[in-house]
N, C-alpha and C positions, 0 to 999 in steps of 0.2 A: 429663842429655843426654850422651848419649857423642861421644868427640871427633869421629867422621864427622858425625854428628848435625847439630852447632854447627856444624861447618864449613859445610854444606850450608845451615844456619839464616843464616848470617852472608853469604852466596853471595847469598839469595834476600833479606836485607834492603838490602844494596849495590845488587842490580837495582832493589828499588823506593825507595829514596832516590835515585838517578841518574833515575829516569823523573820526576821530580819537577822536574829541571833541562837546559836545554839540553846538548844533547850536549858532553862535555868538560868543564864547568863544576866538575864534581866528581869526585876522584881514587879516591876509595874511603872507604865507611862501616861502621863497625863496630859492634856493638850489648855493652857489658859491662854483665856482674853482680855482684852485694853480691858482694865475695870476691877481683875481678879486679882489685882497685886502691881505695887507700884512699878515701876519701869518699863510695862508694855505699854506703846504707846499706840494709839489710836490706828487701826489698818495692820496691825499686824497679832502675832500668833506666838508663842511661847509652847515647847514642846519639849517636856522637862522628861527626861529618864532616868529611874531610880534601879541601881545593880548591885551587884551580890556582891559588897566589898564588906569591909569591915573599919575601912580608915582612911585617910586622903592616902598614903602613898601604894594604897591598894586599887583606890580610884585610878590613879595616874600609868597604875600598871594594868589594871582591865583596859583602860583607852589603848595603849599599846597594843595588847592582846589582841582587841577585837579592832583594829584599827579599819581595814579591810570595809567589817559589816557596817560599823559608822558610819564610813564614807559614803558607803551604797543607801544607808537610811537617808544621809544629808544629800543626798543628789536624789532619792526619789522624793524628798519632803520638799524640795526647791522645785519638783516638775508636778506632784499631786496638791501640793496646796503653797501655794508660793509665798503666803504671806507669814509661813512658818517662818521667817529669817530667826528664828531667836531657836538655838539647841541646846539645852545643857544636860548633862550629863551629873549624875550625886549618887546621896544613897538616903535609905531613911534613917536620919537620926537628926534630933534639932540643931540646926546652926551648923549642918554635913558643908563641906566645900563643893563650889561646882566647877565642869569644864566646862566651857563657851564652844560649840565648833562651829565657826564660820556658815555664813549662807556658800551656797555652790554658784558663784559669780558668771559660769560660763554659759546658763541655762536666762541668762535676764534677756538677753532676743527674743526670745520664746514667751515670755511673758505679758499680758492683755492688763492695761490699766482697769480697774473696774467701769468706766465709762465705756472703753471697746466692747468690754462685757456684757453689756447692758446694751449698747448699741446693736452690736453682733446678734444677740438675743430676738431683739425688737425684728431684726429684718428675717430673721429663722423663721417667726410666730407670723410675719404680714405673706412669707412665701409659701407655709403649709398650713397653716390652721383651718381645721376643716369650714367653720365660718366665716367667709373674708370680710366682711361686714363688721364682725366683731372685734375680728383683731385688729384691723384698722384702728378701733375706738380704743381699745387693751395699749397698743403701743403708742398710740398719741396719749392718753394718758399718761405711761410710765414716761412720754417725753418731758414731758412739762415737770413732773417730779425730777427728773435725771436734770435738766435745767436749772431747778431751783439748788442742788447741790446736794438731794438727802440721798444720792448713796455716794459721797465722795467718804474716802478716808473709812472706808469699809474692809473686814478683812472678806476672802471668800464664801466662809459660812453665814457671815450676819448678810452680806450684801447676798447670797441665794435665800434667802429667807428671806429678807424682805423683797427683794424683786417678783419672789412666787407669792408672797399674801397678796400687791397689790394686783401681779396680773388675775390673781384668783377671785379677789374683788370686783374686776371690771367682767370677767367672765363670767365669773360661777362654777367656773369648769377647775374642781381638783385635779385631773390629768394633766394641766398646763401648769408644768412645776420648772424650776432650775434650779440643779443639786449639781454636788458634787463628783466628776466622777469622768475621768476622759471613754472616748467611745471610738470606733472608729466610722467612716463615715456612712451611714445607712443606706439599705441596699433599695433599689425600687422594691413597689409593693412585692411579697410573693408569688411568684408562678411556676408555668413548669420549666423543673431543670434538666441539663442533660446528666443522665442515668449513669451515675461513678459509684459502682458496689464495695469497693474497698473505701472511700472518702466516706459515704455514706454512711458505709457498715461502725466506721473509726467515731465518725461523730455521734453515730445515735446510742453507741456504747458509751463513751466519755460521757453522754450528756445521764445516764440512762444512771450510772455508777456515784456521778456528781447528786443525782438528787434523788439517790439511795441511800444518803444522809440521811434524807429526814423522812425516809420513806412516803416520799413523792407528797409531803403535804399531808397524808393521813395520819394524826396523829393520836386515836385514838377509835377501837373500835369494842363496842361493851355491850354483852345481851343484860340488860338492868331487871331487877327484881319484876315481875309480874311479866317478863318474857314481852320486852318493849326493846330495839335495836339501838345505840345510839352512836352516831360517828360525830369526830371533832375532825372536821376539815378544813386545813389550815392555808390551802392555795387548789387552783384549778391546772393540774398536772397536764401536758401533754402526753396522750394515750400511746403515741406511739412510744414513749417508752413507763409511761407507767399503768400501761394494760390492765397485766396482770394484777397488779397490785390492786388497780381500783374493782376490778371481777373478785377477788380473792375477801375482800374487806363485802364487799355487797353478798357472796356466799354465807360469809360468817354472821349475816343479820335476816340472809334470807327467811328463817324459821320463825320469824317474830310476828306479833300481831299487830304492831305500830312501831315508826321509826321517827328516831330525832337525829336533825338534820343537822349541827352543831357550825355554823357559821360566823359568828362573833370574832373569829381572828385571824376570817380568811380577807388577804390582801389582794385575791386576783390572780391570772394565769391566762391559758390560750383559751378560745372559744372554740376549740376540737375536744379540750376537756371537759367545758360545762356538757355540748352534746352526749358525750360517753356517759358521765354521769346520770344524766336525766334522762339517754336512753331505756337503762334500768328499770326508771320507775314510770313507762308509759309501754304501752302491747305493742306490737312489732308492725299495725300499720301505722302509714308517714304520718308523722307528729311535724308539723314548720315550726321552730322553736326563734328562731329569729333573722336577720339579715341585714349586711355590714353593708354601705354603701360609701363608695370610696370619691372622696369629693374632686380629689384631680382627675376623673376619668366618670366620673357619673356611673357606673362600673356596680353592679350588686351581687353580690356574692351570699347565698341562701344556706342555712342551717337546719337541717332535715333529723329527725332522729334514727339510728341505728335499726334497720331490720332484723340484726342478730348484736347478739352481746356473746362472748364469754362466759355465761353463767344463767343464772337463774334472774328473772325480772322480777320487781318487788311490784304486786297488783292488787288494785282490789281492798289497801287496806291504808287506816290513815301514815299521812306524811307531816310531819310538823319543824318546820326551819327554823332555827334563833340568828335572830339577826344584831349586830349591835353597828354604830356612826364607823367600827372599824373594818366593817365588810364592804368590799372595794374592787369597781371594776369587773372581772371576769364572776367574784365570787357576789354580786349582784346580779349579772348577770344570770345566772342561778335560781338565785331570788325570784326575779322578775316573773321569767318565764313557766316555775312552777304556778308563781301564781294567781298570773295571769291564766292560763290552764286550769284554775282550780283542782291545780294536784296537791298542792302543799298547801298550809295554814302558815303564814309566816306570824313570831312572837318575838316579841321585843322593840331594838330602838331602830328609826330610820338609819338607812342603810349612810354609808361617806359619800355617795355622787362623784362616780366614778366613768360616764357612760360611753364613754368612746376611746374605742383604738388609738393608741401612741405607739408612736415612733420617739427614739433618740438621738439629737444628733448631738453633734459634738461642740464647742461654743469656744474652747479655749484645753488648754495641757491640765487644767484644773479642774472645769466649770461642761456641764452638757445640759441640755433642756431637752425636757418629753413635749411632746406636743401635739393632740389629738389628728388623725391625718382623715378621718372615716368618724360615719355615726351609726350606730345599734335602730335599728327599726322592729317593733315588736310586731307581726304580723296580725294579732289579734287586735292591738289600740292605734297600730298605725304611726308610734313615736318610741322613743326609749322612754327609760326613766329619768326623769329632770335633774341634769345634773348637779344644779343650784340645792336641791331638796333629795335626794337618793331615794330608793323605793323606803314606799311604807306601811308597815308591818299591819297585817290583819288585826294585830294585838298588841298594841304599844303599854311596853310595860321597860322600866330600867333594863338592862341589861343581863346586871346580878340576878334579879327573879325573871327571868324566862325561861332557862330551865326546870326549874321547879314548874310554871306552870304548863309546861308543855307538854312534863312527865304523867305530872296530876291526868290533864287531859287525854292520855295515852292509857293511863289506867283504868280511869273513868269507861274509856269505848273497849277496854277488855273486859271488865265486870260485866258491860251490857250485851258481853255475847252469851252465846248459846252453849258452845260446844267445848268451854274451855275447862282442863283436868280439875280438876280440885286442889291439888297442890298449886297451880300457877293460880288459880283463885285467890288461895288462901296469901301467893307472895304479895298478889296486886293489891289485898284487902292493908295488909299488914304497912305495905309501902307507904299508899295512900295515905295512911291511918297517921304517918310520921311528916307528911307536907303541908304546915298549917299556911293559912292565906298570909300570914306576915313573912313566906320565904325562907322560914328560917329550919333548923332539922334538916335531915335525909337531902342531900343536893347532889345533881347531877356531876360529874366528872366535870372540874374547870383547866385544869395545866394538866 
């Protein structure tokens, strides 16, 4: 795990040890490995909590306190990562006393050696992987490694990490990952359901309010100097609940001369969202934008673009997408299919390789694996984009300078029009005038 990685890892274990206790209760948790401090030993996990005491017999009286939440931490830390056996409880101050609390002994039934792990794994990936062919060779592979011994005396993170480098090695295929994370068991592919207006209505609200967090992935919407549009989209939203949102953000840039398409730190989403989106910026007859085809059933399933949108359609004028190695999956899909289309100019680095539909299933109380079940077929090349290599960009440039030159370009094809006021002249001249070739000055919106 590289150091963003951990940090990001250690980020999201603090969030859920603190939801585990009243607000303020707890300072900050940390989670260390065999390596990070003497006495963890090799396959297991240290999961140190630092609280709002002032002294050991303050210590000893929080544990009391919160005796309850502990327990329910130490019994969910024994079911989501089992190799946590080590808890302690302190504070920060050098040379603080700690508590020890016990592993939760009544959940070790329940618990997959890492060889089950790995086994269980191997027979998930030879029964769904969309190419059987491959996984064959993927898990005869990781056999002969699992034979040799190199994932014995693993804890769960290091041993899902390295299980997903080698299958990704023999694949190519980033989608074919093992993380951490229980699921429950996945449903056949989608189809039609029977019609429950109250289940429905319940789920598509919760789902609707959940990812009205982060405002469905759109995390930035800016008319930039010289009257050029730019959105930072950060995932491919499912429309049926985030419609409006994506009509409401394409409104707000409708009036522009040129749009940037801010893709660099979109990780992916449904393929109902890329169509909504790219509906927008193609006229209202059928557009085939792509089509899934489902390897258990031979089975294709066609992506057409929207005859009506919600709003106004962006036409007629340029479209420029940055792309960086972190754009993945759905939010390639994107990519691809602008352009291929020759709707978009894509700028920057190749995309992660991301190209086919996953499923999750479940591997252990701990441990799940995604696993490609379908592959992306481009109607116009007749293949996805290679998942080994990700799409790549019209304009390969770092990452950091693609929007600058995307803007450049954007301004460029407004000075060369016709009809533009004088004041938006004068913004796009003035712009311009600040984005020298070395990247550096005037930069597009980045967080």
């Amino acid at each position: 795990m590289e150091q963003g990685e951990r940090e990001e890892f250690n980020r999201v274990v603090d969030h859920e040890v603190k939801g585990h206790f009243p607000a303020g209760a707890v300072r900050r948790a940390v989670l260390l490995r065999h390596g990070d401090e003497q006495g963890i030993e090799a396959g297991y996990l240290l999961l140190r909590v630092f609280v709002e005491v002032p002294d050991e017999q303050g210590l000893a009286v929080w544990r009391d306190t919160h005796r309850a939440e502990v327990d329910g931490l130490r019994r969910d830390l024994s079911r989501r990562l089992p190799s946590a056996r080590l808890l302690e409880l302190t504070f920060d101050e050098p040379g603080a006393p700690r508590i020890s609390v016990p592993d939760d002994g009544s959940l070790t039934t329940e618990r997959l050696s890492g060889r089950e792990i790995v086994t269980k794994a191997l027979a998930l990936v030879r029964a769904n992987y969309v190419f059987p062919e491959l996984a064959e060779q993927a898990a005869t592979a990781i056999e002969a490694r699992l034979a040799a011994g190199e994932y014995d005396q693993l804890d769960e993170i290091t041993l899902t990490e390295l299980v997903t480098r080698h299958l990704q090695e023999a694949t190519g295929d980033r989608h074919l990952a093992v993380m951490l994370g229980d699921v429950p068991p996945p449903n056949p592919r989608p189809g039609p359901r029977p019609w429950e207006p109250k289940d429905y209505e319940a789920r598509q609200l919760a789902r609707r309010q959940r990812f009205r967090w982060d405002n469905f992935g759109i995390r930035r919407v800016e008319r930039l100097d010289g009257n050029v549009g730019y959105l930072d989209l950060r995932r491919m939203p499912d429309p049926a609940n985030a419609g409006p949102a994506i009509a409401a953000a394409m409104e707000l840039v409708a009036g522009t001369y040129a749009l940037i398409i801010d893709m660099r730190r979109n990780g992916g989403g449904s393929p109902e969202g890329v169509v909504f989106w790219c509906s927008h910026l193609v006229d209202e007859q059928p557009t085939h934008f792509t089509d899934i085809v489902y390897a258990d059933t031979g089975e294709t399933r066609q992506f057409w673009s929207l005859p009506y949108v919600p709003g106004s359609r962006y036409l007629d004028r340029p479209v420029y997408v940055l792309t960086s190695r972190r754009t993945f999956s759905a939010g390639e899909d994107l990519c691809y299919a602008l352009q291929v289309l020759g709707r978009a100019e894509l700028i920057g680095e190749t995309t992660g390789g991301g190209a086919h539909p996953t499923r999750v299933y479940p591997v252990s109380t701990a441990v799940c694996i995604g696993i490609p079940f379908a592959r992306s077929v481009n109607p116009v090349t007749g293949a996805d984009w290679p998942p080994a290599t990700g799409v790549v960009p019209d304009i390969a440039v770092p990452e950091a300078e693609a929007c600058d030159l995307a803007y450049a370009r954007a301004l460029q094809y407004v000075l060369a029009l016709a009809d533009v006021p004088p004041p938006i002249m004068d913004e796009a001249r003035d712009a311009l005038a600040v984005l020298p070739a070395s990247a550096t000055g005037l930069r597009c919106p980045e967080r």
